[in-house]
C-alpha positions in Angstrom: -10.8 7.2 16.3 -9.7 5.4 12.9 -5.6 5.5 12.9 -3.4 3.9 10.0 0.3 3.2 10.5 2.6 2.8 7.5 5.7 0.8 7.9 8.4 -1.6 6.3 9.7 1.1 3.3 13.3 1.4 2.6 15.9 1.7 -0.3 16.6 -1.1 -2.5 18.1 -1.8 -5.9 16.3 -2.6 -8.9 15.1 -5.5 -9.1 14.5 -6.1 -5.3 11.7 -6.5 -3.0 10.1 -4.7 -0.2 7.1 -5.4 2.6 4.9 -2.2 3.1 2.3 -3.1 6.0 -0.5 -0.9 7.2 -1.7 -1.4 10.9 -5.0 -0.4 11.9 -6.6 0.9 15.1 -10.4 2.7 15.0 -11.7 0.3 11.9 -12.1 -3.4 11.1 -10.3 -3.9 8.0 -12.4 -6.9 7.0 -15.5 -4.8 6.8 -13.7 -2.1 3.9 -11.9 -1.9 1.0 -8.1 -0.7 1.7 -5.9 0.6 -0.8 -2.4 1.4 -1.4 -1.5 4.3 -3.0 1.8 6.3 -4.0 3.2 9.5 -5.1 6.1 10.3 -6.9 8.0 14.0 -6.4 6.9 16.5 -7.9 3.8 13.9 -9.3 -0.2 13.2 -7.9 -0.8 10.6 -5.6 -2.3 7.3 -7.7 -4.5 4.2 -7.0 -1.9 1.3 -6.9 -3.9 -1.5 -5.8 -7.0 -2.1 -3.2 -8.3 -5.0 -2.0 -11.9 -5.8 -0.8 -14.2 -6.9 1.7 -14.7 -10.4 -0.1 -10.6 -10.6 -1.0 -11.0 -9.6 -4.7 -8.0 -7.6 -6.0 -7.0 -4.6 -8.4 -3.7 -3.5 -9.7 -2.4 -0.8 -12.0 -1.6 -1.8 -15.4 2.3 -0.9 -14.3 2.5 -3.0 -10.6 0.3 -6.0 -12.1 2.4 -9.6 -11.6 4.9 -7.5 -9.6 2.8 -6.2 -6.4 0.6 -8.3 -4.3 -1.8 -6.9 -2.0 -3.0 -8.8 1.3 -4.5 -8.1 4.6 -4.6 -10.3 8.1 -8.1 -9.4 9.0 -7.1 -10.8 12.8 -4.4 -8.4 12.6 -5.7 -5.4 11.1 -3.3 -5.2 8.5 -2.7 -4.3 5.0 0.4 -5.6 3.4 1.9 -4.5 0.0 4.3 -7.1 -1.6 7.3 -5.7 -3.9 9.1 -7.9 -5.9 11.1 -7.2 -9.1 10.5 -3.5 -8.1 12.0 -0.8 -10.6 13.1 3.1 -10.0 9.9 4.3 -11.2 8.5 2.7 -8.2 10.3 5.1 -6.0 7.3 7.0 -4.2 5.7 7.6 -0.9 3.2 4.6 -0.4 -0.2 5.5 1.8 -2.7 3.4 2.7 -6.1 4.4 2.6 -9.9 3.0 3.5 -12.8 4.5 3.9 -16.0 4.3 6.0 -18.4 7.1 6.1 -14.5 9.2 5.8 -11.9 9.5 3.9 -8.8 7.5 6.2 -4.8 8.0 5.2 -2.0 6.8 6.8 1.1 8.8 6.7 2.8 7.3 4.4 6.6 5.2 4.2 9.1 5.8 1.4 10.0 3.4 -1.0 13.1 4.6 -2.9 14.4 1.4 -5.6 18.0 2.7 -7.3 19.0 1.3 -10.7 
């Protein structure tokens, strides 16, 4: 059974940093793409970055040079770098994979105040 664990949000101010991993049970990470996505209230969840199998990376036009994405294959986990973060990234941040399913973690708020 594939499980993903979000972890490491929190409140911030502008301008700060935060450390969103993504623990994985069920699935070996260095065999999938894994993505981090978010959603804002009252706003659909979007595509924030993913990383894949071979360690090539994609960001949003609006993270890029802010957010890094990374994984510890050994350890079965997705990490999501912060820095400079601004209130618009306030959301709830899932990671996702797939493999012959659709896989989401449950999510861990990120709230950045001005």
């Amino acid at each position: 059974q594939v499980r993903l664990v979000e972890s490491g949000g929190g409140s911030v101010q502008a301008g700060g940093s935060l450390r969103l991993s993504c623990a994985g049970s069920g699935i070996i990470f260095s065999w999938n793409a894994m993505d981090w996505y978010r959603q804002a209230p009252g706003k659909q969840r979007d595509l924030v970055a993913y990383i894949m199998p071979d360690g090539r990376t994609w960001y949003t036009a609006s993270v890029k040079g802010r957010f890094t994405i990374s994984r510890d294959n050994a350890a079965n986990t997705l990490y999501l770098q912060m820095n400079s973060t601004k209130p618009e990234d306030t959301a709830v941040y899932y990671c996702r994979t797939y493999d012959n399913s659709d896989y989401w973690g449950q999510g861990t708020q990120g709230t950045v105040s001005a």
